[in-house]
C-alpha positions in Angstrom: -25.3 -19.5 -16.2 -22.6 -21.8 -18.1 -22.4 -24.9 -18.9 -19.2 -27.0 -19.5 -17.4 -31.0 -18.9 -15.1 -31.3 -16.4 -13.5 -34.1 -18.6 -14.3 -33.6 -21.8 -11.7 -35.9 -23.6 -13.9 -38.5 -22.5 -16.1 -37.6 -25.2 -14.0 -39.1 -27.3 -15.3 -42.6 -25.9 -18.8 -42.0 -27.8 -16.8 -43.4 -30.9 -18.0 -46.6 -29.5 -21.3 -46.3 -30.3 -21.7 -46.1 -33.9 -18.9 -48.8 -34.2 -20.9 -51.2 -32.2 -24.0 -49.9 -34.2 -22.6 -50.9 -37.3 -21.2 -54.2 -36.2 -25.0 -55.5 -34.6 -26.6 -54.3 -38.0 -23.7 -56.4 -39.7 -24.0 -59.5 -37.7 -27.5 -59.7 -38.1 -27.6 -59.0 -42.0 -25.2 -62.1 -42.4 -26.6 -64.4 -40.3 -30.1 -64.4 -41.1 -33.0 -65.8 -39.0 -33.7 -70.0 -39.6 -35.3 -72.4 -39.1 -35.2 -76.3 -40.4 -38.8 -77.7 -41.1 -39.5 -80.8 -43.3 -42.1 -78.8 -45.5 -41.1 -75.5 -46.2 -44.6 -74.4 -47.6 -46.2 -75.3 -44.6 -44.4 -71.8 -43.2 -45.7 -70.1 -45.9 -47.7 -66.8 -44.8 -47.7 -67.4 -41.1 -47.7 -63.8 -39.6 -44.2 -62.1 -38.3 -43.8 -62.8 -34.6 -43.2 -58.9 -32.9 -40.6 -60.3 -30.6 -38.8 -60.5 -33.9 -40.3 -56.8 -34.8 -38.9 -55.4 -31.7 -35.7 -57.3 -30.9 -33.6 -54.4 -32.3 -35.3 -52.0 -29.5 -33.0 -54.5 -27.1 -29.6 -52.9 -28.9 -30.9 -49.9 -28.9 -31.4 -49.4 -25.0 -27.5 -51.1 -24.3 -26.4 -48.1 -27.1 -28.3 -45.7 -25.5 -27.3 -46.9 -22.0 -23.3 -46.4 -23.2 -23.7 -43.0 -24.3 -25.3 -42.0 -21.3 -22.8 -43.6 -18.9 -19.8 -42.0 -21.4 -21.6 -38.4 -20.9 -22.2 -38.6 -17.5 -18.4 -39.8 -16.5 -17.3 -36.6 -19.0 -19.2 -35.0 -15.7 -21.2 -32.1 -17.1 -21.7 -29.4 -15.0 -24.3 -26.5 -15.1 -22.2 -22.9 -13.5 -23.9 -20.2 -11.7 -21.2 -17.0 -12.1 -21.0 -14.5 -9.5 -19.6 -10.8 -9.8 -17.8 -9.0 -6.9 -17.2 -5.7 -7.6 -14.7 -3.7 -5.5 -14.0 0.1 -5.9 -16.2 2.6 -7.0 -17.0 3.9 -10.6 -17.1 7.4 -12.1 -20.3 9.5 -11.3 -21.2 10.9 -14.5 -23.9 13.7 -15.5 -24.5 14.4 -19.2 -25.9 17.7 -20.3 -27.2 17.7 -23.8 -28.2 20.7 -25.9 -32.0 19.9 -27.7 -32.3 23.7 -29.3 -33.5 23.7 -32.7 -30.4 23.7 -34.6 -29.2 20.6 -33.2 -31.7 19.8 -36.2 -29.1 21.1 -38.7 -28.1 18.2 -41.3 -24.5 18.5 -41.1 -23.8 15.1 -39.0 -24.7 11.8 -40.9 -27.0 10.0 -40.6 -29.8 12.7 -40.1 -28.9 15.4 -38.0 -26.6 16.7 -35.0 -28.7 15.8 -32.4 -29.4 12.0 -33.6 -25.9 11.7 -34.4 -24.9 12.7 -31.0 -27.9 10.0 -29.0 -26.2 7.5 -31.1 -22.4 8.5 -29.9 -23.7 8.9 -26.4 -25.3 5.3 -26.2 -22.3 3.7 -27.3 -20.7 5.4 -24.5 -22.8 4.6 -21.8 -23.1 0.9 -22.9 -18.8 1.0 -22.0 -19.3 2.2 -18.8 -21.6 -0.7 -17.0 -20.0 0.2 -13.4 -20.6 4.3 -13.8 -23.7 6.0 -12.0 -24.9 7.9 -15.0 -27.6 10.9 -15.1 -29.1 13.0 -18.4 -29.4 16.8 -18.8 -31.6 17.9 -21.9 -31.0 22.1 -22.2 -33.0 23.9 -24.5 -34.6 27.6 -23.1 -34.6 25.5 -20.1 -33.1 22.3 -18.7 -34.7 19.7 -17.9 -33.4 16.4 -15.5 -33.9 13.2 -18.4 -33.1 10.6 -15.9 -31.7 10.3 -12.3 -27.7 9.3 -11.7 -28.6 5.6 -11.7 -26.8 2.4 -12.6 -29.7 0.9 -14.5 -28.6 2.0 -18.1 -31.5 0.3 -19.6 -33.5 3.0 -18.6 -30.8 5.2 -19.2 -31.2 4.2 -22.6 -35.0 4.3 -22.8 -34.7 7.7 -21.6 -31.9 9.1 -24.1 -34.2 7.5 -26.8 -37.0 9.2 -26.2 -35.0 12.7 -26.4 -36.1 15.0 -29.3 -35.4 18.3 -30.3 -37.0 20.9 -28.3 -39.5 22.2 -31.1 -41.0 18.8 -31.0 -41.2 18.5 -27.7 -43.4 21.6 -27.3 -40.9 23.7 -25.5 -39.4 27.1 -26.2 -36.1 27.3 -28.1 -33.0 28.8 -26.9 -29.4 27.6 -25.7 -29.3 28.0 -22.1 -25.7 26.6 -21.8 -25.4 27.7 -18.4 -28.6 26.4 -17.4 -27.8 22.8 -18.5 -24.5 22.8 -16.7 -25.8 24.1 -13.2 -28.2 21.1 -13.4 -25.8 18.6 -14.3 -23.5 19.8 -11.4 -26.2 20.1 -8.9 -27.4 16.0 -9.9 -24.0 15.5 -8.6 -23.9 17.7 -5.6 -24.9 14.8 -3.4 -22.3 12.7 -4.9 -19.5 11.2 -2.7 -17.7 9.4 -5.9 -14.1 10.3 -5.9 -14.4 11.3 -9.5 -17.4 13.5 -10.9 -17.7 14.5 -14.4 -19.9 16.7 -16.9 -20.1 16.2 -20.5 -21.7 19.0 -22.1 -22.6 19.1 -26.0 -24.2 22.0 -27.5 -23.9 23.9 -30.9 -24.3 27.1 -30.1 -24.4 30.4 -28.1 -25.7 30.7 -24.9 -28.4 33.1 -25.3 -31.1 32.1 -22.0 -31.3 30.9 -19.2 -30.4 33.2 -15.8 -27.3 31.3 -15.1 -24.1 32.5 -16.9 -21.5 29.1 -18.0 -18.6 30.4 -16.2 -20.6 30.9 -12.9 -22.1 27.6 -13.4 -18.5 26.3 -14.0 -17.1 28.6 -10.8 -19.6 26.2 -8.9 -19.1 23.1 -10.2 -15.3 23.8 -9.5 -15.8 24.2 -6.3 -18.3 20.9 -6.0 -15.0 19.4 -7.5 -16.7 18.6 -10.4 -14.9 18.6 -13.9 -16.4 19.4 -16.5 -15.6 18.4 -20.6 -17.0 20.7 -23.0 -18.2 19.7 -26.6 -19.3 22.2 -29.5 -20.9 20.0 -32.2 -20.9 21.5 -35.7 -19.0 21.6 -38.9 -18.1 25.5 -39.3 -19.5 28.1 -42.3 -23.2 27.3 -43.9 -24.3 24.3 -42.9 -28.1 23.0 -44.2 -30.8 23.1 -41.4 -34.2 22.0 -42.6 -37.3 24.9 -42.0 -40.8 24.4 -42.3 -42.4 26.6 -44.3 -45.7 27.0 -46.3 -44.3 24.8 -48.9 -43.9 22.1 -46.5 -40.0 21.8 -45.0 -36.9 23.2 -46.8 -33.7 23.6 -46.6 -32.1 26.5 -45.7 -28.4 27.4 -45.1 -27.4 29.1 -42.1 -24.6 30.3 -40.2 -23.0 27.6 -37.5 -22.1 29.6 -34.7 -20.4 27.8 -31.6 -18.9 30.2 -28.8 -16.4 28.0 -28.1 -13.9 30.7 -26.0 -16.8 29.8 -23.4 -16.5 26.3 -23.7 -12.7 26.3 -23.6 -12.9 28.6 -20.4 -15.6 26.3 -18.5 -13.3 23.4 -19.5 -10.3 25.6 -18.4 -11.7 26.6 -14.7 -13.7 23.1 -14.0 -10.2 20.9 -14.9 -11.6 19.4 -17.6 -11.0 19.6 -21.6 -12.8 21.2 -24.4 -13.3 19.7 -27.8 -14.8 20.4 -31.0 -16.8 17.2 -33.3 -17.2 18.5 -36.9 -19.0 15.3 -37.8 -20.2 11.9 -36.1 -16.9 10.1 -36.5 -15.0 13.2 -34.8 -17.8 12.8 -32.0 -17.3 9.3 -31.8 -13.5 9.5 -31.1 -14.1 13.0 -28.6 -16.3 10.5 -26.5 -14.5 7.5 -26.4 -11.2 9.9 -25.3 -13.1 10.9 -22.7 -13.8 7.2 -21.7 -9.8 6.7 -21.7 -9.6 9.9 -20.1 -12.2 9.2 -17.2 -11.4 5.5 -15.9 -13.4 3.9 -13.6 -11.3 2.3 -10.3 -13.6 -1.0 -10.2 -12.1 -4.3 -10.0 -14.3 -7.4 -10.8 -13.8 -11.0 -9.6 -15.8 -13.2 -10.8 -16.6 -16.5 -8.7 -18.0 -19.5 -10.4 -19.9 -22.5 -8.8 -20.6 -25.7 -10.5 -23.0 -28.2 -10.1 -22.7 -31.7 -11.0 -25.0 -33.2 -13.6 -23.4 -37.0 -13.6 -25.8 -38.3 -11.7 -28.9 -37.3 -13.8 -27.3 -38.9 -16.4 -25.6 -42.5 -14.6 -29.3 -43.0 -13.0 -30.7 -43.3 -16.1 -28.7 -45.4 -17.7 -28.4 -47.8 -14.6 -32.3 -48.0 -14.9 -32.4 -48.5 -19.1 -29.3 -51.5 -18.4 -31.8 -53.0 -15.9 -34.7 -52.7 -18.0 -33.0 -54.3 -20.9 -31.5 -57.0 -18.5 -35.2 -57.8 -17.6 -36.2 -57.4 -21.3 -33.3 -59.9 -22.3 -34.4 -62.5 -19.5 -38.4 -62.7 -20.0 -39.9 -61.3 -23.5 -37.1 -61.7 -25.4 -35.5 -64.6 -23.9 -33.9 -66.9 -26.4 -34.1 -70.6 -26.5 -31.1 -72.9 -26.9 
């Protein structure tokens, strides 16, 4: 809902008001009230008369009258917008690896896997016309939420992602796994364009499903598929828990990234690698260039006149001050 003036410049009119403001408060500060009486202390202390008191309320209502008629020929109107959308959107499936060293402190602020829910809602908040579903892959994969065009609970459910150790459930990489989910929440699809973003940081080692069979099938689903390994190479610090509370330990960032190049290769798609949360930033939003969505909006807006809640009004305050003019505060010649 908008609001706006068809003709605004008449705005401009309400200069009138404080000018004839100031020009009753003048007139009546230099022309006193009189009154001609053979003894003038015979006057002395009678009470005020509150016709007198409440004469002013008469310039008042003719002021407020004026701006009311000058706003309501400015004719405001309230609009109710209305989106057509023609085309369709990209179906989009995001897999997104929750194994424990996604935990590793390499990423600012925290840690890979915060860094990458932060990258990730930016992106879906760009793509408002996109059905958009959530893979979490640890051991196993798990379906996060549905394709679905509500990305409010899109966003609830990314949010409420944490890393698989947390969560209670067995680590592992099962990078396979997580992309034959991701392509089968898509199998049903009949967008002209279906995409897989995969992030992981690491090798797969479970799961039953090898990545290039799960790519093989997602190929043939026509499903393309972009491939990101998250991690800065060499020792990178991933916190442990030990006895002595949690510590930091460095370990070895391995990636098998010939894999994700190949699934990327065979599915169509690309493969990149982020070495920290700007890089990440800058893989996604390619991929939003890359992966553009054939929607066209029009927008149709209807207005509705507000002039006459506004001329009523003041019609009805004129007539009250006429009345008020002709009876209570009627002057005498």
């Amino acid at each position: 809902m908008n609001f706006q003036f068809a003709t605004p410049w008449l705005l401009t009119l309400l200069i009138i008001v404080p000018i004839l403001a100031f020009w009753h408060w003048r007139n009546r500060a230099a022309k006193p009230a009189t009154m001609s009486y053979a003894v003038a202390g015979m006057a002395k202390g009678l009470p005020g008369s509150w016709r007198i008191t409440w004469r002013p309320l008469l310039t008042l209502l003719r002021l407020l009258t004026i701006s009311l008629l000058v706003i309501g020929l400015a004719r405001p109107q309230i609009g109710h917008a209305r989106e057509v959308i023609k085309g369709e959107g990209v179906e989009i499936a995001l897999a997104l690896d929750i194994s424990g060293s996604m935990s590793s402190l390499d990423f600012e602020p925290e840690n890979r896997l915060q860094a990458a829910k932060q990258v990730i809602g930016q992106f879906i908040g760009e793509r408002p016309y996109d059905k958009i579903g959530l893979v979490i892959f640890s051991n196993e994969a798990y379906a996060q939420s549905p394709l679905t065009l509500d990305h409010t609970m899109l966003q609830r459910s990314l949010d409420e992602i944490e890393l698989a150790t947390d969560l209670g459930l067995e680590d592992g990489t099962a990078i396979g796994l997580g992309l034959a989910n991701a392509a089968n929440m898509l199998t049903s699809s009949e967008a002209d364009s279906k995409v897989v973003i995969l992030l992981t940081d690491g090798v797969n080692n479970a799961g039953q499903i090898d990545p290039l069979t799960a790519a093989e099938a997602a190929k043939t689903l026509g499903i393309k598929v972009y491939t990101i390994g998250a991690g800065k190479p060499g020792q990178v610090p991933v916190p442990v828990d030990t006895m002595f509370g949690t510590q930091i330990s460095y370990q070895e960032s391995q990636i098998d990234e010939d894999t994700l190049r190949q699934v990327a290769e065979i599915t169509g798609g690309q493969y990149f690698r982020a070495e920290d949360s700007n890089t990440l930033a800058q893989i996604y939003e390619q991929i939003n260039q890359l992966e553009k969505s054939q929607v066209e909006i029009q927008v149709y807006n209807q207005y509705q006149e507000m002039m006459i809640w506004l001329v009523l009004p003041a019609a009805l305050l004129l007539v009250v001050e006429m009345l008020l003019r002709k009876t209570v505060f009627r002057t005498i010649p």
